[in-house]
C-alpha positions as CSV (number, residue, x, y, z in Angstrom):
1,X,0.0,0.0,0.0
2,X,1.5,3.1,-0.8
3,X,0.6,6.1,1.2
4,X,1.1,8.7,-2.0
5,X,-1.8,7.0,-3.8
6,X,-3.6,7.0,-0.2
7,X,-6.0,10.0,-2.5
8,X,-7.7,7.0,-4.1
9,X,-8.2,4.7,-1.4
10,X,-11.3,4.0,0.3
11,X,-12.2,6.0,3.2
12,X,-12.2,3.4,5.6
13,X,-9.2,1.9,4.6
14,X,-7.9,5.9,5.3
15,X,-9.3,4.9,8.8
16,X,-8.8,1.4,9.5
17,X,-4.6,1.5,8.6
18,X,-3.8,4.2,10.8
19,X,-5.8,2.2,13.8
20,X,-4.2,-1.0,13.3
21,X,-0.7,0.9,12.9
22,X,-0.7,3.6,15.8
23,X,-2.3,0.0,17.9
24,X,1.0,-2.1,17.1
25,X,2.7,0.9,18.3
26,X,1.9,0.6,21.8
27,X,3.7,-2.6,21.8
28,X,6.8,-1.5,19.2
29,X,7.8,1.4,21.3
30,X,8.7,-1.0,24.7
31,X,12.0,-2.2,22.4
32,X,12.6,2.0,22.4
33,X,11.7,2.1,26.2
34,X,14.3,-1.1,26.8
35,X,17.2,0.6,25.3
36,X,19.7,3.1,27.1
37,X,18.9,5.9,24.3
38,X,17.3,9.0,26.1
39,X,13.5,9.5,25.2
40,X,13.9,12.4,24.1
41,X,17.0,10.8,21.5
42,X,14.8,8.1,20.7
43,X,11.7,10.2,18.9
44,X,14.5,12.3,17.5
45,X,15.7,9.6,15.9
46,X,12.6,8.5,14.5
47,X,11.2,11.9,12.9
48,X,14.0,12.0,11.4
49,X,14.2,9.1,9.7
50,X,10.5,9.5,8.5
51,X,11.3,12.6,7.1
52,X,14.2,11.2,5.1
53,X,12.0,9.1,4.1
54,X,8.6,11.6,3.1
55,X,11.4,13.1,1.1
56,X,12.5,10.3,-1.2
57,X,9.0,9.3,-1.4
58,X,8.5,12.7,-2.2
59,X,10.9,13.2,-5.0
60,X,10.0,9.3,-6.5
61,X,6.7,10.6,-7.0
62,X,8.2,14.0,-8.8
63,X,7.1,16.3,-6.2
64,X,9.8,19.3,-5.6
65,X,10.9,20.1,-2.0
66,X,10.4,23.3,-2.5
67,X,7.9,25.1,-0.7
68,X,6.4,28.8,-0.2
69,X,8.5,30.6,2.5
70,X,5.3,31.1,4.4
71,X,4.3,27.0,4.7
72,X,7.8,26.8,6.5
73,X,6.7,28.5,9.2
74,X,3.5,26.7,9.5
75,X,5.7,23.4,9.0
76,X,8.7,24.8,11.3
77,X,5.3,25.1,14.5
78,X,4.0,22.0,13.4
79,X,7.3,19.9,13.9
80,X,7.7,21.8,17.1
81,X,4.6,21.7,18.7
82,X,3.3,18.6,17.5
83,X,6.1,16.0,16.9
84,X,8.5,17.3,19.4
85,X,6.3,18.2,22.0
86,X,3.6,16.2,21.8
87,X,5.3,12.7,21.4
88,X,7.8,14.2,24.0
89,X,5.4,15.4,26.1
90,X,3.0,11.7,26.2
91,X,6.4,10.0,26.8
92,X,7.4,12.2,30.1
93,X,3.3,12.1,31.5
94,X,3.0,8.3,31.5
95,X,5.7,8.8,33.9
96,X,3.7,10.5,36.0
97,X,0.0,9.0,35.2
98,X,-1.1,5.0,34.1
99,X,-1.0,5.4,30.3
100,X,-4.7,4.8,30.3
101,X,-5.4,8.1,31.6
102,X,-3.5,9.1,29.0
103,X,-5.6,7.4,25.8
104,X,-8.9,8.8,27.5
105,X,-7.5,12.3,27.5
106,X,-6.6,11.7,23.9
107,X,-10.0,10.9,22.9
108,X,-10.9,14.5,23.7
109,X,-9.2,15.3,20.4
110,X,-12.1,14.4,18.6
111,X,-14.2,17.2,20.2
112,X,-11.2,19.8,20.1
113,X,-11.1,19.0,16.5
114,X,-14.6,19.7,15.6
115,X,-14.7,22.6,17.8
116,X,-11.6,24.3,16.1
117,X,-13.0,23.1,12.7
118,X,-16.2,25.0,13.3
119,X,-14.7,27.7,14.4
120,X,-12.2,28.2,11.9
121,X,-14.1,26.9,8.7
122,X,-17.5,26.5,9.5
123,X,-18.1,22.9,9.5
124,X,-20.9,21.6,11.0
125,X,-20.9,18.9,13.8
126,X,-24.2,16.8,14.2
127,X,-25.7,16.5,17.3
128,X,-25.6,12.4,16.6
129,X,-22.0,12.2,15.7
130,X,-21.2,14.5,19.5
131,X,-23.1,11.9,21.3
132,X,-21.8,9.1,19.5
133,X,-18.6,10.4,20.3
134,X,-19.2,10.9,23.5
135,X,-20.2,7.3,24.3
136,X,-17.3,6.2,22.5
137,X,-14.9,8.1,24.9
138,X,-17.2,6.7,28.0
139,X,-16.1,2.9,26.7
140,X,-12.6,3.8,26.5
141,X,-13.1,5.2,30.2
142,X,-14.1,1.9,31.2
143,X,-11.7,-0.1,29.4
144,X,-9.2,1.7,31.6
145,X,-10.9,2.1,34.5
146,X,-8.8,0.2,37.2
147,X,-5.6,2.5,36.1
148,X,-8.1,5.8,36.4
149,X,-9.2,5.4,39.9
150,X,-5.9,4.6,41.4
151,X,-4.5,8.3,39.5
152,X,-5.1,10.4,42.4
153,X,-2.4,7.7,44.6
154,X,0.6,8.7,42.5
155,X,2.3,11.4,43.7
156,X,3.0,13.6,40.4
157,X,-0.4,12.7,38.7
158,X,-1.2,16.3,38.3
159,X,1.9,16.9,36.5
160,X,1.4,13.5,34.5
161,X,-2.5,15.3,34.0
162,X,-1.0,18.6,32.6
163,X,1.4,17.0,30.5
164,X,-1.1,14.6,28.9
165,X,-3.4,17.9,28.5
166,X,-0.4,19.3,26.4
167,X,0.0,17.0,24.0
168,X,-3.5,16.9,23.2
169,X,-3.6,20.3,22.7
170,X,-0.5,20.3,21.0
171,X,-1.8,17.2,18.2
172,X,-5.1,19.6,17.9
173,X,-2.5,23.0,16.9
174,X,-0.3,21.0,14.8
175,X,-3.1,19.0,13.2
176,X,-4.6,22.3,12.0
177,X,-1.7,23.8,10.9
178,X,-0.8,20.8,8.6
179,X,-4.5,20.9,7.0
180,X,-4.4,24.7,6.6
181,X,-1.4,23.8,4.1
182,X,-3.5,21.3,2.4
183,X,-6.4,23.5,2.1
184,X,-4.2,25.7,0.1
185,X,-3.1,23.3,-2.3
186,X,0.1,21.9,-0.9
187,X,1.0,18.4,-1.4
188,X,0.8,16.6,2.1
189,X,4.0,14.5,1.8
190,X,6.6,17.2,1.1
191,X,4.7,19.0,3.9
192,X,5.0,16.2,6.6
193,X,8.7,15.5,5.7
194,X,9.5,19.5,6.4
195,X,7.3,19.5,9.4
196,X,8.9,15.8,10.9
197,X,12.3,17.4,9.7
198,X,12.2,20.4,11.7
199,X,10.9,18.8,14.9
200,X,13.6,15.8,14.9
201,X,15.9,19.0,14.3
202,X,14.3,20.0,17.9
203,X,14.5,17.2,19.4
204,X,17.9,16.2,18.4
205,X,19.4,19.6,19.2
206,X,17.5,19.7,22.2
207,X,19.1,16.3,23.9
208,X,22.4,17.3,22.8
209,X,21.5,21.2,24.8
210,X,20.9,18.8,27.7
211,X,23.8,17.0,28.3
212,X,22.1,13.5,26.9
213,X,24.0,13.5,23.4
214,X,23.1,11.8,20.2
215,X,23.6,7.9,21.4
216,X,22.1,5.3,19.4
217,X,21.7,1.6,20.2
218,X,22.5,-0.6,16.9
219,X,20.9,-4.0,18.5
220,X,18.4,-5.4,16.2
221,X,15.3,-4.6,18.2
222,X,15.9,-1.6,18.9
223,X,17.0,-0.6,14.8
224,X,13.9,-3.0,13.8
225,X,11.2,-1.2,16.3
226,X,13.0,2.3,15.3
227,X,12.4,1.5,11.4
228,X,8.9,0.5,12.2
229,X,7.5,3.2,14.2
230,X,9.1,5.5,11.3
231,X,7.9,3.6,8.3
232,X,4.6,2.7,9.5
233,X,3.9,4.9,12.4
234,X,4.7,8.5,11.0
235,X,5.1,8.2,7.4
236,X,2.0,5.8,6.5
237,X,0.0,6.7,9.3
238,X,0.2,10.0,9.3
239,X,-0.2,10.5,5.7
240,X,-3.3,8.3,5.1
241,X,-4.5,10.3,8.8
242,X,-4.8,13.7,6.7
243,X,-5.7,12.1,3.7
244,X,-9.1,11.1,5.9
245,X,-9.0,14.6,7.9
246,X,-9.3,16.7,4.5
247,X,-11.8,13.9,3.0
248,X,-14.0,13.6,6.0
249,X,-13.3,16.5,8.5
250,X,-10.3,16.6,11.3
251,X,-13.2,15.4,13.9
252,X,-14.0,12.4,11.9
253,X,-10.3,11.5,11.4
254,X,-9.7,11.6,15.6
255,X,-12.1,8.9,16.0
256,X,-9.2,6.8,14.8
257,X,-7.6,8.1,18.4
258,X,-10.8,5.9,20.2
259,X,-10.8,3.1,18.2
260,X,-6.3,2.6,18.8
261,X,-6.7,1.9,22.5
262,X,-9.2,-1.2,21.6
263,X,-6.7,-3.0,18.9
264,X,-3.9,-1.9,21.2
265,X,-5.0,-3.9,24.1
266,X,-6.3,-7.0,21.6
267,X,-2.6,-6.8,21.0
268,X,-1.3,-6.8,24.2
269,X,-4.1,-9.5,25.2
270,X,-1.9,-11.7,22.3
271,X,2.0,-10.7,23.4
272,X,2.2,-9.2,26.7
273,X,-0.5,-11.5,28.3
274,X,-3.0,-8.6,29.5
275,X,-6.1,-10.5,30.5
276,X,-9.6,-7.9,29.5
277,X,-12.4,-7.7,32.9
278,X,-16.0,-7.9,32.3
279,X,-15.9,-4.2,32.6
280,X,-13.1,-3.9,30.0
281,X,-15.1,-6.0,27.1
282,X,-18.1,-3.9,27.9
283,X,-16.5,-1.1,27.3
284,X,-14.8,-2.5,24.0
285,X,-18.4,-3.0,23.0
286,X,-19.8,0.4,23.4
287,X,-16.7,1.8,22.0
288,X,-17.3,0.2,18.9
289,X,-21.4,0.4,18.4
290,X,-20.5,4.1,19.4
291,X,-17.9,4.6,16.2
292,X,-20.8,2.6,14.2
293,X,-23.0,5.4,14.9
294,X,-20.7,8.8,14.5
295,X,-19.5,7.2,11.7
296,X,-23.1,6.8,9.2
297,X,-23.9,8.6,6.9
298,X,-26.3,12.0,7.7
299,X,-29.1,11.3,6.1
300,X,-30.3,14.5,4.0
């Protein structure tokens, strides 16, 4: 599947790839977590390799590098605010806070999203797809509830809250500013590779600022897990994600953000041995008759 003809794929293929990738995710990134790279190095690293590789992608489809002097600074925020300090910013708050308090808060996205795309272009949420949405968010809730109510126990968990709040708002920002290039006609792989570009330039510069270097761990799992969350997770993914965000609205495209958490914990259920509670698989369940519904058609 190659994400520069993602324009003539199906839409839910737009959705389902980028669920099933960002899912495997959860599970690739414990090889990054095992090695003694820095964080911080880590999603430097990664960034930019995916924009090494949005840029030969780029240039095998005959699409110049060169872009307006006025998308760079649209794409010089978007790498800073939403692949540096975003990714950075989930990483350090489930630290803090059970990384299932962390997925809920990210579900919010889908109502930041249709709030900003109302207020910025005028498009119209239905009152169906908010409470669809809304129940959708409630299953994920449950499916992490045993992490949620032991939050308040940890002793940084507001920190661990703000953080998580962060890079929510900071994936809405960047988001926006990525489909405000589209919307004026600019080809959404050169622009991803500038905006991953400049943020692994962050991030890099940032570790070495520090004190933490550029280390780099050349086992195979960590090099195999690294070429996988920058093949599949940011290049793919996040190409076929805007593909679906300019086809069916940014609030629409966040859904994908509910439905990851699901797949995610199938997958750990498989390899890590995570065993689901009554309360978990009713949540699943809502979850997905809730996507059903926000996800229909309007009838006219």
């Amino acid at each position: 599947m190659a994400a520069g003809n993602s324009s003539r794929l199906p839409t839910w293929l737009l959705f389902l790839a980028p669920v099933l990738i960002w899912a495997s995710t959860w599970h690739i990134i414990l090889y990054q977590l095992a090695s003694t790279v820095p964080v911080l190095t880590s999603v430097g690293w990664r960034f930019l390799l995916s924009a090494l590789l949005l840029a030969g992608m780029a240039l095998a489809r005959g699409q110049s590098l060169r872009l307006p002097g006025y998308a760079h600074l649209y794409m010089l925020a978007t790498g800073v605010i939403q692949y540096a300090g975003n990714y950075w910013a989930v990483y350090e708050a489930e630290r803090y806070v059970p990384s299932g308090l962390v997925a809920v808060l990210f579900c919010l996205l889908v109502f930041m999203n249709a709030l900003a795309a109302w207020l910025l272009w005028r498009q119209p949420v239905s009152r169906r797809f908010l409470a669809a949405s809304s129940g959708a968010v409630l299953g994920v809730a449950l499916i992490f509830w045993p992490e949620l109510a032991v939050t308040g126990e940890r002793p940084d968990a507001l920190l661990g809250l703000g953080l998580s709040f962060f890079a929510v708002v900071a994936a809405c920002v960047g988001g926006f500013f990525t489909l405000a290039l589209q919307r004026r006609g600019l080809p959404i792989v050169p622009v991803l590779a500038w905006s991953m570009g400049y943020g692994a330039l962050f991030l890099l510069l940032l570790s070495l600022a520090t004190g933490r270097g550029l280390p780099f761990d050349w086992t195979p799992s960590y090099v195999a897990s690294l070429v996988y969350l920058a093949a599949f997770g940011s290049v793919i993914a996040f190409t076929l994600y805007f593909q679906l965000a300019e086809r069916k609205g940014p609030a629409q495209a966040a859904l994908i953000g509910v439905m990851v958490p699901v797949i995610a914990l199938m997958v750990s259920a498989a390899l890590e041995g995570w065993q689901a509670t009554p309360l978990a698989i009713g949540g699943m369940a809502l979850c997905l008759v809730s996507l059903f519904v926000a996800t229909r058609p309007q009838r006219p």
